[in-house]
MINU-279726 format. One record per atom (N, C-alpha, C, O): x, y negated, z negated. Coordinates in steps of 0.2 Angstrom, whole numbers, padded with zeros to 4 digits, always signed. Layout:
BEGIN
XYZ...
***
This chain:
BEGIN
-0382+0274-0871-0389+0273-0874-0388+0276-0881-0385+0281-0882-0391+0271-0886-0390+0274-0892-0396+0281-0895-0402+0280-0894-0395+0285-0899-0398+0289-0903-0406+0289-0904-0411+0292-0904-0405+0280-0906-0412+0281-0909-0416+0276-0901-0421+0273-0901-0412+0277-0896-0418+0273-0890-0418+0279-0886-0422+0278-0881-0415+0286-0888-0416+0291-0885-0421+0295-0889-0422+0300-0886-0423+0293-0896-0427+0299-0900-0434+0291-0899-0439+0292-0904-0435+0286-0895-0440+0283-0895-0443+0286-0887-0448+0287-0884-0437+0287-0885-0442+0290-0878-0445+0295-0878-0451+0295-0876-0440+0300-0881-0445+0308-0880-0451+0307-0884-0455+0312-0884-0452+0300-0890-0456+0300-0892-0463+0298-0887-0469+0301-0886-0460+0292-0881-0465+0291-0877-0467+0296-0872-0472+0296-0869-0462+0303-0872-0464+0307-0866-0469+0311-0871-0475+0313-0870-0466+0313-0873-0473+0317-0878-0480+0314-0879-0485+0317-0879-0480+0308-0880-0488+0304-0881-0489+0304-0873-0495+0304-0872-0485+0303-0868-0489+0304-0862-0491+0310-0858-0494+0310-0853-0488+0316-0863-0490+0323-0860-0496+0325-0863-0500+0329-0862-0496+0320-0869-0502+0322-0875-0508+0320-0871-0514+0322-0872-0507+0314-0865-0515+0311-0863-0516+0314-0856-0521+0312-0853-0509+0319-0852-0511+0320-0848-0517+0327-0845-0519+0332-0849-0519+0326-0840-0523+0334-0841-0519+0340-0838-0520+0346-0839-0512+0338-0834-0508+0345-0834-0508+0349-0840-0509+0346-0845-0506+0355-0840-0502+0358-0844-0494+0360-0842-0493+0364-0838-0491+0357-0845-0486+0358-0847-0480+0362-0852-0479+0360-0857-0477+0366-0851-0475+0370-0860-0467+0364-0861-0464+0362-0856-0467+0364-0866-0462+0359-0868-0455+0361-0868-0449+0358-0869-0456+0369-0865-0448+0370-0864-0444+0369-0859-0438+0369-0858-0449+0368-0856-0449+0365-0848-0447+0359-0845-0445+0357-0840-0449+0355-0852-0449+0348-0852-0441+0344-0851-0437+0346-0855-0440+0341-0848-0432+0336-0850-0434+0330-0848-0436+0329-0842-0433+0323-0854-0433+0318-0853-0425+0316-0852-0420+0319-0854-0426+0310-0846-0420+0310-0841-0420+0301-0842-0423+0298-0838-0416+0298-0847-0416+0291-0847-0411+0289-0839-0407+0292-0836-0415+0283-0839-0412+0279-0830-0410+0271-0831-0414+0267-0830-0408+0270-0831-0408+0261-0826-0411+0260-0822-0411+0264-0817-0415+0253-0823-0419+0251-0817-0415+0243-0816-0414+0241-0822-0413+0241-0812-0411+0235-0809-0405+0234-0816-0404+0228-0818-0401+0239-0819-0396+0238-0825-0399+0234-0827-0396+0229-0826-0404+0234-0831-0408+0231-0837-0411+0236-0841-0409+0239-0846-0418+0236-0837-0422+0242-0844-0419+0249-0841-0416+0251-0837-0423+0252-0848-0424+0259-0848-0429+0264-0846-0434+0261-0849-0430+0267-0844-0438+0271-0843-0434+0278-0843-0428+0280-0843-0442+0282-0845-0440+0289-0846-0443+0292-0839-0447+0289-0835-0441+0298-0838-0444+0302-0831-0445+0309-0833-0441+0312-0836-0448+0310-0832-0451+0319-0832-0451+0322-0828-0454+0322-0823-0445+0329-0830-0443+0332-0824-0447+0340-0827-0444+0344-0831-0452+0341-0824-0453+0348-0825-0453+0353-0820-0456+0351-0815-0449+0361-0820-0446+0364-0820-0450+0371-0819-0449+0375-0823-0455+0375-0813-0458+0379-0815-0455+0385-0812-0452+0384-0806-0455+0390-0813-0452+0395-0808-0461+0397-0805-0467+0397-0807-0459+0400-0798-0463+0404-0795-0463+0410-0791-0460+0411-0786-0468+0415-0794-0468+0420-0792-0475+0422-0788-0480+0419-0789-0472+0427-0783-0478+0429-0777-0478+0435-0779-0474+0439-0778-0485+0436-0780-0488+0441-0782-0491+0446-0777-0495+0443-0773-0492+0453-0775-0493+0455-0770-0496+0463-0772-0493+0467-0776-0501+0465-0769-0503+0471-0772-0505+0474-0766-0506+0470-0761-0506+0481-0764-0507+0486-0759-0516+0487-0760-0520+0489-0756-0518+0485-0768-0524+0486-0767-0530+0483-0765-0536+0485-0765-0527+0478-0762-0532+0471-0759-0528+0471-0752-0522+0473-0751-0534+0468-0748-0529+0467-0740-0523+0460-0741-0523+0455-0745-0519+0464-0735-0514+0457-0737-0517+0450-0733-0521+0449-0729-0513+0446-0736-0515+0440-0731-0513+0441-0724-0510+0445-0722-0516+0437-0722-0520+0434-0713-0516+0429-0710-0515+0428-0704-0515+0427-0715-0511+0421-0715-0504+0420-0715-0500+0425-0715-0502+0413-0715-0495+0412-0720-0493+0409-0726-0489+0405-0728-0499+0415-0731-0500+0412-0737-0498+0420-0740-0496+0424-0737-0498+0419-0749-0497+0424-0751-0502+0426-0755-0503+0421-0759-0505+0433-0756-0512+0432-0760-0511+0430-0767-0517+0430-0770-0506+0429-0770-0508+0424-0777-0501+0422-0777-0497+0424-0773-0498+0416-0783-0492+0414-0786-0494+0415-0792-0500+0414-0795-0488+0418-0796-0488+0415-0804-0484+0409-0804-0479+0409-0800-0486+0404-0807-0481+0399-0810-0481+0399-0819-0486+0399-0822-0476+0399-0823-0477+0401-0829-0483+0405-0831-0485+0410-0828-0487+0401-0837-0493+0405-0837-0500+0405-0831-0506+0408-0832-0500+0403-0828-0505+0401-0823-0502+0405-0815-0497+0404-0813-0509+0409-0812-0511+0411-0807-0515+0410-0803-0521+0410-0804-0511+0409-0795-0516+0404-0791-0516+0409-0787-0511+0410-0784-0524+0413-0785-0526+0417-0782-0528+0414-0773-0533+0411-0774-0527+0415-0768-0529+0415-0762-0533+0418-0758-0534+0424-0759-0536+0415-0753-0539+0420-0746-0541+0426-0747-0540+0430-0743-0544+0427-0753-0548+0434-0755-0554+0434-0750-0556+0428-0748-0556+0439-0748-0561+0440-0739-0563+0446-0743-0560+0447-0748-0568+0449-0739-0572+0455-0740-0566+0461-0735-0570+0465-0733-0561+0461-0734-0559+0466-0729-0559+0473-0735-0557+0473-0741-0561+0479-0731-0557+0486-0735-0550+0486-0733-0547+0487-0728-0547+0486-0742-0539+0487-0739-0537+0493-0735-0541+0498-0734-0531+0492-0733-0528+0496-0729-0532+0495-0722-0529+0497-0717-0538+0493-0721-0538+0492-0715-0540+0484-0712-0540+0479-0715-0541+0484-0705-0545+0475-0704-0551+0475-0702-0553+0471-0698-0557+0480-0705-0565+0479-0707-0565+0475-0711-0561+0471-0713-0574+0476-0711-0577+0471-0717-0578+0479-0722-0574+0484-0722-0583+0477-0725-0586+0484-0728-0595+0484-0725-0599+0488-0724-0594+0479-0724-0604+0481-0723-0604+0472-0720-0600+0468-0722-0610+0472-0715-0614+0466-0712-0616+0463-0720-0612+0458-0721-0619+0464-0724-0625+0462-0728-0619+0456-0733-0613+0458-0736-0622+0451-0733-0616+0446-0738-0615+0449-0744-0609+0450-0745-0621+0453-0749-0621+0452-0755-0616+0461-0756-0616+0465-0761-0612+0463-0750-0609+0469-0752-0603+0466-0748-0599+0470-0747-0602+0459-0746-0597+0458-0743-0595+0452-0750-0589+0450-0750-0599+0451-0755-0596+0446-0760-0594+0450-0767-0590+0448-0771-0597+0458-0767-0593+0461-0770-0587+0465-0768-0584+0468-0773-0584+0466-0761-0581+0467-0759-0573+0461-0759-0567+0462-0759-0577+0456-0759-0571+0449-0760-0570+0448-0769-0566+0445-0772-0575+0451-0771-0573+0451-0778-0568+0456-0783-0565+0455-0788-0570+0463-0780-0566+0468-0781-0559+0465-0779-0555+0464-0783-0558+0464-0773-0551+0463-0770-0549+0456-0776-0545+0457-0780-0550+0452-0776-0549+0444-0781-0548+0450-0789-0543+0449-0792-0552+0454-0791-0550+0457-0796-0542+0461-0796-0537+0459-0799-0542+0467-0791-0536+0469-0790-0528+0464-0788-0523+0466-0788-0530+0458-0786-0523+0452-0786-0523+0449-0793-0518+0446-0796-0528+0448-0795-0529+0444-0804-0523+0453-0808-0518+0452-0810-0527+0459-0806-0522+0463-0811-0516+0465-0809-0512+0468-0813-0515+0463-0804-0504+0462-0802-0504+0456-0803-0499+0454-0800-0508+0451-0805-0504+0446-0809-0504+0446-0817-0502+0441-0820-0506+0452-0821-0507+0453-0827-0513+0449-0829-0512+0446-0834-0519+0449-0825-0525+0445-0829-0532+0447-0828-0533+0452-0823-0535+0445-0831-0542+0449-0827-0545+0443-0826-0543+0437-0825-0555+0444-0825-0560+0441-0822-0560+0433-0830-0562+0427-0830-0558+0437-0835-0559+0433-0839-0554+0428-0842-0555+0424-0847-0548+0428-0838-0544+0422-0839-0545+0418-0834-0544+0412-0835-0550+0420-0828-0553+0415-0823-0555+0408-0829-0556+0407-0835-0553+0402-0823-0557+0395-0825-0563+0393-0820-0566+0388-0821
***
């Protein structure tokens, strides 16, 4: 492949990152020319994220087989936040509206061992 059909592709892979709705960070990015039936060329997008599971004593642990949040790059996916008092397997109270600040607190304390608060929320 010459130079300049490899500086048109990354040209194509960047105009299709530009209309996608992921986010992506560009460092991440490797455009990977191929053969298709040894004729054309197409580009492929190989993106790369690492992930981290994040885990905090201050919230109950999961219930599950899940982990209460991942980091992926800049983005945190928070899980299964319930009204439990940590450390134990209660609720805090019958009444929903001291049971949704109670799943709130805890959803706050896994947003701050992932470095974020309520207002990096989407």
């Amino acid at each position: 492949m010459t130079a300049a059909r490899a500086l048109a592709l990354r040209g194509v892979s960047n105009r299709l990152l530009a209309t996608t709705t992921s986010v992506v960070r560009s460092s991440s990015l490797r455009v990977t020319p191929s053969k298709t039936r040894g004729v054309s060329t197409r580009a492929r997008l190989v993106c790369a994220a690492s992930k981290e599971i994040i885990s905090t004593d201050s919230a109950p642990g999961a219930v599950g087989p899940y982990s209460q949040a991942i980091k992926s790059g800049n983005l945190l996916f928070v899980s299964g936040c319930i009204p439990l008092v940590p450390g134990t397997t209660e609720f805090n109270s019958e009444a929903v509206e001291e049971q949704t600040d109670q799943a709130l607190k805890n959803m706050g304390e896994i947003l701050k061992a992932g470095g974020c608060t309520f207002d990096d929320v989407v």
